[in-house]
MIDOSE-1310 file (N, C-alpha, C; in nm, 2 decimals, decimal comma, always signed):
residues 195
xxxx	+0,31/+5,55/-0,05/+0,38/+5,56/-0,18/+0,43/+5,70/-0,21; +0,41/+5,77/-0,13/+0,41/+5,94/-0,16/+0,52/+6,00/-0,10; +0,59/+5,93/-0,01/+0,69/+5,96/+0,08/+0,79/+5,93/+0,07; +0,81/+5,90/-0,07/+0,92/+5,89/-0,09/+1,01/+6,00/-0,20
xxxx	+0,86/+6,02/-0,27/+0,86/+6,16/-0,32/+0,93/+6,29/-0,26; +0,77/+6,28/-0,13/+0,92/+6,36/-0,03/+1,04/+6,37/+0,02; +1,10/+6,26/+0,04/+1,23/+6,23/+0,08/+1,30/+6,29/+0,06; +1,30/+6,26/-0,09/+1,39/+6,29/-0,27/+1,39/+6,40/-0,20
xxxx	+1,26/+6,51/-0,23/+1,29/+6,65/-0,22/+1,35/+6,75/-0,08; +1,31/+6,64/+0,05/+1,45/+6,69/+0,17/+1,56/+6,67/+0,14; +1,57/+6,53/+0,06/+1,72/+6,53/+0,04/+1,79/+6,62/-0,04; +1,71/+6,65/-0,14/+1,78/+6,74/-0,25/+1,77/+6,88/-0,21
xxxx	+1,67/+6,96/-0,17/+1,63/+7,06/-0,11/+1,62/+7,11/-0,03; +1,66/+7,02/+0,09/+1,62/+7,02/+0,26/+1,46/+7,06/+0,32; +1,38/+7,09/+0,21/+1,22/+7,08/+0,24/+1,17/+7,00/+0,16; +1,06/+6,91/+0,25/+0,97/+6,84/+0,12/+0,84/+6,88/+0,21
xxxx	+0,73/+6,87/+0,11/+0,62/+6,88/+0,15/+0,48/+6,77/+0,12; +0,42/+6,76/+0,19/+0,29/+6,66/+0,18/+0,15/+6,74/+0,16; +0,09/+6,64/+0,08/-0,12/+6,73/+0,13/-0,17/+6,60/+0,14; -0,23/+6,59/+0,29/-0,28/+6,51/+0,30/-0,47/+6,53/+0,38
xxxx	-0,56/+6,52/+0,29/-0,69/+6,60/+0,31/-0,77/+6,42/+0,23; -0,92/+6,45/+0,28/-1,02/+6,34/+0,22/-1,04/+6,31/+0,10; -1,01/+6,22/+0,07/-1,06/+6,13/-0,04/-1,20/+6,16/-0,07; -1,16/+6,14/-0,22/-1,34/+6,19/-0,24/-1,43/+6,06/-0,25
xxxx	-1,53/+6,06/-0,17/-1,59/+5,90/-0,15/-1,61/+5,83/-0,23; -1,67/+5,91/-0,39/-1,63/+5,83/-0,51/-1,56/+5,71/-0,50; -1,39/+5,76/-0,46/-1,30/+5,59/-0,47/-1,30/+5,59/-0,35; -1,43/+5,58/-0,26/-1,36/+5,49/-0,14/-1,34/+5,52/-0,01
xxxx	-1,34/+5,66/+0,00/-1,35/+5,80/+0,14/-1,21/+5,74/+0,18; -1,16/+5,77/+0,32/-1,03/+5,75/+0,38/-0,97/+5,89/+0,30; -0,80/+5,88/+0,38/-0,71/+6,01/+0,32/-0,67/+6,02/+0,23; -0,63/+6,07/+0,16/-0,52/+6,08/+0,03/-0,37/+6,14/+0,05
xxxx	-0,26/+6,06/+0,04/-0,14/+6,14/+0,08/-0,12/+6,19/-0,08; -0,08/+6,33/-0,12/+0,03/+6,34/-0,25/+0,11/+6,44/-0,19; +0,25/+6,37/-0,27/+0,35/+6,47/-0,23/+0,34/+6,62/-0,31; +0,41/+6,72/-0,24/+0,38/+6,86/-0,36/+0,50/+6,89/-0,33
xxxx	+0,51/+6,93/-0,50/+0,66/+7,01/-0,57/+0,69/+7,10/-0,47; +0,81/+7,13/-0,45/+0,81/+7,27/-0,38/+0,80/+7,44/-0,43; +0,80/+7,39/-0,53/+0,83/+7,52/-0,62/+0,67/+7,53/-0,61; +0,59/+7,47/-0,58/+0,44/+7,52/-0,58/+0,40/+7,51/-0,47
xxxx	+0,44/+7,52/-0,36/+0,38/+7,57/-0,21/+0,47/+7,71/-0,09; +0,43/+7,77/-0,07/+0,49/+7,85/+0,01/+0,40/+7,81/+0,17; +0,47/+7,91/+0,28/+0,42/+7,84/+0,42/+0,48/+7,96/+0,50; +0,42/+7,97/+0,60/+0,47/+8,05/+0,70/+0,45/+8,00/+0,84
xxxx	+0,54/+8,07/+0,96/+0,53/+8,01/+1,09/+0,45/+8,09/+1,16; +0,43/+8,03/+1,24/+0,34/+8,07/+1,40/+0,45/+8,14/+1,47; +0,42/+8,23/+1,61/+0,49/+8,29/+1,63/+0,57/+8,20/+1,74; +0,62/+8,08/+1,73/+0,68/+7,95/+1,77/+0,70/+7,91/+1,64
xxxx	+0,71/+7,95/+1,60/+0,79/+7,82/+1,48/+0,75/+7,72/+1,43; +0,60/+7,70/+1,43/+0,54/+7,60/+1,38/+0,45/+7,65/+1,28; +0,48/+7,57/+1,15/+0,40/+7,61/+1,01/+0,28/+7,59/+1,03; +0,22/+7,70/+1,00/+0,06/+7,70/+1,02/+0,01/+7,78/+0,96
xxxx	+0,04/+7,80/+0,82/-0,03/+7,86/+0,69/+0,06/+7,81/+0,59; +0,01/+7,83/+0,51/+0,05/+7,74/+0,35/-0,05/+7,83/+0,23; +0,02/+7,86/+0,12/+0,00/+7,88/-0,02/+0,06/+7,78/-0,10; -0,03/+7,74/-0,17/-0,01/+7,65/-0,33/-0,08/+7,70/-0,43
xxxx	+0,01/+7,73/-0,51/-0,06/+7,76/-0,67/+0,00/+7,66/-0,76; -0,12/+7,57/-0,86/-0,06/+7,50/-0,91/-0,16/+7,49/-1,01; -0,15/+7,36/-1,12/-0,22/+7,36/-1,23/-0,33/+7,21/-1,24; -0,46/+7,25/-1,21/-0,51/+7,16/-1,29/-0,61/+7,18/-1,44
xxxx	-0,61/+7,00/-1,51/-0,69/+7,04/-1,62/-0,86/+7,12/-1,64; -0,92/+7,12/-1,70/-1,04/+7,17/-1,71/-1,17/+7,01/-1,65; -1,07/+6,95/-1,70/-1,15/+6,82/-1,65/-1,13/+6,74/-1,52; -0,99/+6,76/-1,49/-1,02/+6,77/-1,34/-1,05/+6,86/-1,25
xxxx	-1,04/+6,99/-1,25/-1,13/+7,14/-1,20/-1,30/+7,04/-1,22; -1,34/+7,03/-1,25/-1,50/+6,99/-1,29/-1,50/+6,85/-1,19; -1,41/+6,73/-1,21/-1,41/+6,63/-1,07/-1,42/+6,70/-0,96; -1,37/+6,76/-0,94/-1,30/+6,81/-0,82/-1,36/+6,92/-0,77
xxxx	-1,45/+6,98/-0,80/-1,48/+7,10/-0,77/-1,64/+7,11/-0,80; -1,68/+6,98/-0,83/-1,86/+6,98/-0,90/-1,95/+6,96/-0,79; -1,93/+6,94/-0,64/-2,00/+6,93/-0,56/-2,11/+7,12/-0,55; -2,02/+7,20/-0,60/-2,02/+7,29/-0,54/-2,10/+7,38/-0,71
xxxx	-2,24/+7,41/-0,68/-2,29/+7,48/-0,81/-2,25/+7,57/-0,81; -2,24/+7,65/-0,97/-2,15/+7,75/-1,06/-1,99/+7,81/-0,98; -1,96/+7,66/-0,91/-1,84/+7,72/-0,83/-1,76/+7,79/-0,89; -1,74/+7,69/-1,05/-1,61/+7,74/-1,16/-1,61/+7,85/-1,22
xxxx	-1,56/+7,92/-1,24/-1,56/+8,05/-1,40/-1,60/+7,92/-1,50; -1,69/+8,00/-1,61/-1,79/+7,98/-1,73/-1,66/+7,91/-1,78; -1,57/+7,97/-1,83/-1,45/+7,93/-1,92/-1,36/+7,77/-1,88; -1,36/+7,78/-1,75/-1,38/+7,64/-1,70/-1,45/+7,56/-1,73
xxxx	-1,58/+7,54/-1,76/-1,68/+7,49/-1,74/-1,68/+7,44/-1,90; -1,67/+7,53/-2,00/-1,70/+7,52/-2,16/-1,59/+7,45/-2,18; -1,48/+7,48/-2,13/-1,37/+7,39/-2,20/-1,31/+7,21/-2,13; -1,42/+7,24/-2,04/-1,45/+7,09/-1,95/-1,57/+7,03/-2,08
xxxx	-1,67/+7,08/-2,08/-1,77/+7,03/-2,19/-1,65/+7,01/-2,34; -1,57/+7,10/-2,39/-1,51/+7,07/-2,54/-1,43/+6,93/-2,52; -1,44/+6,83/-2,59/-1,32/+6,72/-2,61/-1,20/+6,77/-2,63; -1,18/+6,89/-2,70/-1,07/+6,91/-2,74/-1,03/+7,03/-2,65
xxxx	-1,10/+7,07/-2,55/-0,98/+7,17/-2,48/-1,02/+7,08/-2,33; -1,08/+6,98/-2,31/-1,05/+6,91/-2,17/-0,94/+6,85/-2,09; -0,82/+6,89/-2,19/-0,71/+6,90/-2,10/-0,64/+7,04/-2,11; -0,69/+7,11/-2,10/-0,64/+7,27/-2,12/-0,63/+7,30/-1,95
xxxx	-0,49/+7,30/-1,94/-0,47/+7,36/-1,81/-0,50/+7,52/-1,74; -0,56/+7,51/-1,60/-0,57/+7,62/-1,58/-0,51/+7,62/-1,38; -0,48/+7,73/-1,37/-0,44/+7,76/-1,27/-0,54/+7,79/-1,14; -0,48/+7,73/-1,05/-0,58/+7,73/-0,88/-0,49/+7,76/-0,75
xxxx	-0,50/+7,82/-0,64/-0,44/+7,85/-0,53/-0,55/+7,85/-0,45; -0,48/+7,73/-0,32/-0,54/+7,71/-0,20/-0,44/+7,74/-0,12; -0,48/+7,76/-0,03/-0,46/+7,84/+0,10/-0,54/+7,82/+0,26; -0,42/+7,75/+0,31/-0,48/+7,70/+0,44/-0,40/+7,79/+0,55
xxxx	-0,48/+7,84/+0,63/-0,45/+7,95/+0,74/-0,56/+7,90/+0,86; -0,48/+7,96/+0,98/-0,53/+7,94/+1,12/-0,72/+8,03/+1,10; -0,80/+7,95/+1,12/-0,90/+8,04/+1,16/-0,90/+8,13/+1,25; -0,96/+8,27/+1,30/-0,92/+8,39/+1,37/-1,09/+8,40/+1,39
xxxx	-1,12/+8,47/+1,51/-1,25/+8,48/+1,55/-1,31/+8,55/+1,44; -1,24/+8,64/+1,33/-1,27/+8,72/+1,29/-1,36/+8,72/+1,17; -1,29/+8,56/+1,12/-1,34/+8,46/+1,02/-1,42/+8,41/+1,02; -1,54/+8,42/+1,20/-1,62/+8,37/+1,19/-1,62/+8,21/+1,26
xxxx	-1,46/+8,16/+1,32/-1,47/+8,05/+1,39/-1,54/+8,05/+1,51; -1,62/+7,90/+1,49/-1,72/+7,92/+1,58/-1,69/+7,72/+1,67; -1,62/+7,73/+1,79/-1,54/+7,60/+1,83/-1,70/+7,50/+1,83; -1,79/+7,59/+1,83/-1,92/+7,47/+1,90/-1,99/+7,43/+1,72
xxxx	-1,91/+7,51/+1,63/-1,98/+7,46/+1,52/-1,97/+7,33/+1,47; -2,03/+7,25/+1,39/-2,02/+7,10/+1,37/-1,97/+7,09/+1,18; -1,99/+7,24/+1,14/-1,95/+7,21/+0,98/-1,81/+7,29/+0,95; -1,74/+7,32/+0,85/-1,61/+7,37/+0,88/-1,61/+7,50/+0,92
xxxx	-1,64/+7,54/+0,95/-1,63/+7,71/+1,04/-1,62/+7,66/+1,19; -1,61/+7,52/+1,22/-1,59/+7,49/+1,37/-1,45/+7,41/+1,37; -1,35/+7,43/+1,24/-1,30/+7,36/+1,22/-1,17/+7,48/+1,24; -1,06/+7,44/+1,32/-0,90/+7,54/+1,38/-0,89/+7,55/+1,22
xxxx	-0,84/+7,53/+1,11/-0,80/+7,56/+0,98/-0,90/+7,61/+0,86; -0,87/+7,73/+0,82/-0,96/+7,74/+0,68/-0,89/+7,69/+0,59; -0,94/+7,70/+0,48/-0,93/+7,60/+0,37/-0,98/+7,66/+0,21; -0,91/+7,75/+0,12/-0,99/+7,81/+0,06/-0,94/+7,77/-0,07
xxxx	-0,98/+7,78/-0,17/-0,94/+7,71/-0,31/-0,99/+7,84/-0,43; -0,94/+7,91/-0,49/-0,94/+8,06/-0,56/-0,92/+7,98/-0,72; -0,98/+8,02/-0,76/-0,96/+7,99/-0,95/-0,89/+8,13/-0,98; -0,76/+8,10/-1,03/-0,66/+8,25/-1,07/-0,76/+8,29/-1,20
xxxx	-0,83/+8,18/-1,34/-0,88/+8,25/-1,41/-1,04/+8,31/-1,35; -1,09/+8,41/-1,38/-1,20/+8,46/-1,33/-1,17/+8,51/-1,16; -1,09/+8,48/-1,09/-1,02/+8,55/-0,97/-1,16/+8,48/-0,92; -1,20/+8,40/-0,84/-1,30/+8,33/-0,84/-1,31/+8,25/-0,72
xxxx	-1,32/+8,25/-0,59/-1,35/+8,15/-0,47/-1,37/+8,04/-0,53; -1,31/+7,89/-0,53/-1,47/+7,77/-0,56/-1,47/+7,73/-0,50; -1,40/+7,70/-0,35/-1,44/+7,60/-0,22/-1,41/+7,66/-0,12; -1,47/+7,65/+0,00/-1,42/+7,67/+0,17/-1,46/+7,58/+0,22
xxxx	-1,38/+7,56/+0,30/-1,36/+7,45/+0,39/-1,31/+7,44/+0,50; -1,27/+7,33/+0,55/-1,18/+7,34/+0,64/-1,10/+7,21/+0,70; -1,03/+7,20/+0,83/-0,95/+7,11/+0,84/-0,91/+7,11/+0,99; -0,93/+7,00/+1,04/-0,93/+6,99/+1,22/-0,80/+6,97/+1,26
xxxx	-0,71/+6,97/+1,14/-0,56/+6,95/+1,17/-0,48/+7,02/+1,06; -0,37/+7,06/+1,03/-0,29/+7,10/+0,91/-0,30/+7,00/+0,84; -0,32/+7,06/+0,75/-0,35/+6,93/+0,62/-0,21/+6,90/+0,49; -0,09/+7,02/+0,52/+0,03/+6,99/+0,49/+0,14/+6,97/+0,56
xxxx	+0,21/+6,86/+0,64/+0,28/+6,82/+0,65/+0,41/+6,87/+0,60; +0,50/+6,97/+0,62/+0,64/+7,02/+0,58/+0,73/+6,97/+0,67; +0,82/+6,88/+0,63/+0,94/+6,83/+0,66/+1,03/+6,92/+0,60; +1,13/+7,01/+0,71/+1,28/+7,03/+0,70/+1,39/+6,98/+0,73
xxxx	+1,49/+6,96/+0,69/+1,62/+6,87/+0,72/+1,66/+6,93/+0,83; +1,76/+7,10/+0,76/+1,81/+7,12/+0,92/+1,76/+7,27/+0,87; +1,76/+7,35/+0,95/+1,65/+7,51/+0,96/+1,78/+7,58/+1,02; +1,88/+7,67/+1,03/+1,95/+7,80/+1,04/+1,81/+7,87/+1,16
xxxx	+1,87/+7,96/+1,21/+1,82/+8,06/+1,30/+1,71/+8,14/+1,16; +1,67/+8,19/+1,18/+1,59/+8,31/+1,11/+1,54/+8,22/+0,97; +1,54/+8,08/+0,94/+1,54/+8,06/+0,84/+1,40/+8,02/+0,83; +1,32/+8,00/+0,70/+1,18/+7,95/+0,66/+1,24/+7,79/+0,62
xxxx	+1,30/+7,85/+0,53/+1,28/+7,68/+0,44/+1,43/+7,62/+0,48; +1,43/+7,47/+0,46/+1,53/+7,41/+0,54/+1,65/+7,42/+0,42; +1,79/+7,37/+0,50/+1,93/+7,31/+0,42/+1,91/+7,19/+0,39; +1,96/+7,09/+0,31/+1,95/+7,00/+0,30/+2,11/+6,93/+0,23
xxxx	+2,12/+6,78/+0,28/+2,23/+6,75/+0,29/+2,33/+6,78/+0,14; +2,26/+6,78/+0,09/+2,35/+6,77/-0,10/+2,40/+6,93/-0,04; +2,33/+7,06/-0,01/+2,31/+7,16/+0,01/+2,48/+7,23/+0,12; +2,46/+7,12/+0,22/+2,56/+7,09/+0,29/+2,73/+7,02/+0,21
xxxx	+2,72/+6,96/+0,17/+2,85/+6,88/+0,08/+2,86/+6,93/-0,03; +2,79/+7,06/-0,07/+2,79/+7,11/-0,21/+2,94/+7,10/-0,21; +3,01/+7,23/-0,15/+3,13/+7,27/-0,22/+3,23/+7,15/-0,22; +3,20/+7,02/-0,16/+3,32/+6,90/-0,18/+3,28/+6,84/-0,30
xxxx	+3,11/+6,84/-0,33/+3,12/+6,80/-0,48/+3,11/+6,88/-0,57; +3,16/+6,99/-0,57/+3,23/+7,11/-0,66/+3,38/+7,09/-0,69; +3,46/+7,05/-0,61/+3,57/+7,00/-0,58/+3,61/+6,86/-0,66; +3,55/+6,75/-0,61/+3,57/+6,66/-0,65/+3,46/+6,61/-0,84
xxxx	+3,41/+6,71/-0,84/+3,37/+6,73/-1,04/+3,46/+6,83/-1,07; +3,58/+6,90/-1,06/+3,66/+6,94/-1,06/+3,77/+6,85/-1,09; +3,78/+6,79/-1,00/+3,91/+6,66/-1,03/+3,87/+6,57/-1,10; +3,77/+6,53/-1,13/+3,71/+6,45/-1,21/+3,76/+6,48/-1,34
xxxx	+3,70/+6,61/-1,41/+3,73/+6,66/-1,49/+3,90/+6,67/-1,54; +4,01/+6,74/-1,45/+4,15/+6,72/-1,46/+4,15/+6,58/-1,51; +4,11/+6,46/-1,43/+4,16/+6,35/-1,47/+4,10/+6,28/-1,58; +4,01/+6,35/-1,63/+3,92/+6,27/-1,74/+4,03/+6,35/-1,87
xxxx	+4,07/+6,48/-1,87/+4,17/+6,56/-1,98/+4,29/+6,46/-1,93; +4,37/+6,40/-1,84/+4,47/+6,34/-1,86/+4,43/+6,19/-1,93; +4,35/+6,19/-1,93/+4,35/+6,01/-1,96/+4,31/+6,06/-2,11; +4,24/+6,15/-2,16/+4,23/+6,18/-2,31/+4,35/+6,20/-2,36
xxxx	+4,48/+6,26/-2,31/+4,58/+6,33/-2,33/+4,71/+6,21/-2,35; +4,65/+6,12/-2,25/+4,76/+5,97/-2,24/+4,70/+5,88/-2,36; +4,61/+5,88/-2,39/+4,49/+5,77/-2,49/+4,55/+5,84/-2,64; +4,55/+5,98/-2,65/+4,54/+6,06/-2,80/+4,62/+6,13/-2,76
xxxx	+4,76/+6,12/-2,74/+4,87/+6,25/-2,70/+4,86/+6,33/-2,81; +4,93/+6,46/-2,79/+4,96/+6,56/-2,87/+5,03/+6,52/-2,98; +5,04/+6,54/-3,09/+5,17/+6,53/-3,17/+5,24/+6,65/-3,21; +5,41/+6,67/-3,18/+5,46/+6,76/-3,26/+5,51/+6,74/-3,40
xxx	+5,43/+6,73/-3,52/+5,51/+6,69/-3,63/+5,48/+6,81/-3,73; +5,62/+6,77/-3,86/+5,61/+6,88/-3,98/+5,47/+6,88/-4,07; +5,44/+6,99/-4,05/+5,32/+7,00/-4,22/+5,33/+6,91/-4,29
């Protein structure tokens, strides 16, 4: 159901992007696809051209921060936490950035490990309020998915067709316009008459 979301946004943008990471077993374990805005992920390439780091900064409420993040004791900043307990600020949005990057020996990947430090991807989840780690993790595969339409030499993020045909529909809302002033002009002509 989520892919079409992205479509929309190759088509319109020439990038769309996916996250697709575990279900929380709550409803059921298996994957979860959601598509993500673009305006809230950034990504970079491998020295081949293949995306293999990603930043998202985006927004959740105080009460989903607390779903989502309660496996893990005093993960959250306090202010998270009080306004998850208030009825009246548990939809008070607050800001998070995850960040999936290649693990490097340096980080501590260890291939024979069995829990995510053995895992090719880190996985890190930052609370912007309180500047705050609340999860590490990790991921045996890229866990976003970026589809580009068509990619230019030196380019990150893709063209995309609207992007491509822009200046003919610059053109033709142009003529539109002329013809929409002649038909008001033929319907309500001008009149030359005396005071």
């Amino acid at each position: 159901s989520q892919q079409h979301e992205v479509w929309m946004g190759l088509g319109a943008f020439g990038t769309g992007a996916m996250l697709v990471d575990p279900m929380d077993k709550r409803w059921g374990g298996g994957l979860r696809y959601q598509a993500v805005h673009l305006g809230e992920v950034y990504f970079l390439e491998n020295h081949q051209g293949i995306i293999d780091t990603a930043l998202r900064k985006f927004e959740m409420t105080a009460r989903q921060a607390v779903q989502r993040f309660n496996q893990e004791k005093d993960a959250l900043p306090e202010e998270i936490k009080t306004a998850a307990m208030d009825s009246n600020k548990a939809e008070t949005k607050f800001w998070f950035i995850h960040c999936v990057k290649p693990r490097s020996e340096m980080e501590g990947y260890d291939k024979d490990r069995r829990d995510y430090r053995g895992m090719q991807f880190g996985s890190y989840y930052v609370s912007v309020t309180g500047q705050k780690l609340v999860r590490e993790g990790g991921h045996n595969t890229f866990p976003y998915p970026i589809s580009r339409y068509v990619v230019g030499p030196g380019e990150l993020y893709g063209r995309s067709p609207a992007m491509l045909c822009l200046p003919a529909i610059k053109v033709l809302n142009e003529q539109k316009k002329t013809l929409l002033k002649q038909g008001h002009r033929a319907v309500d002509p001008v009149l030359l008459a005396y005071d």
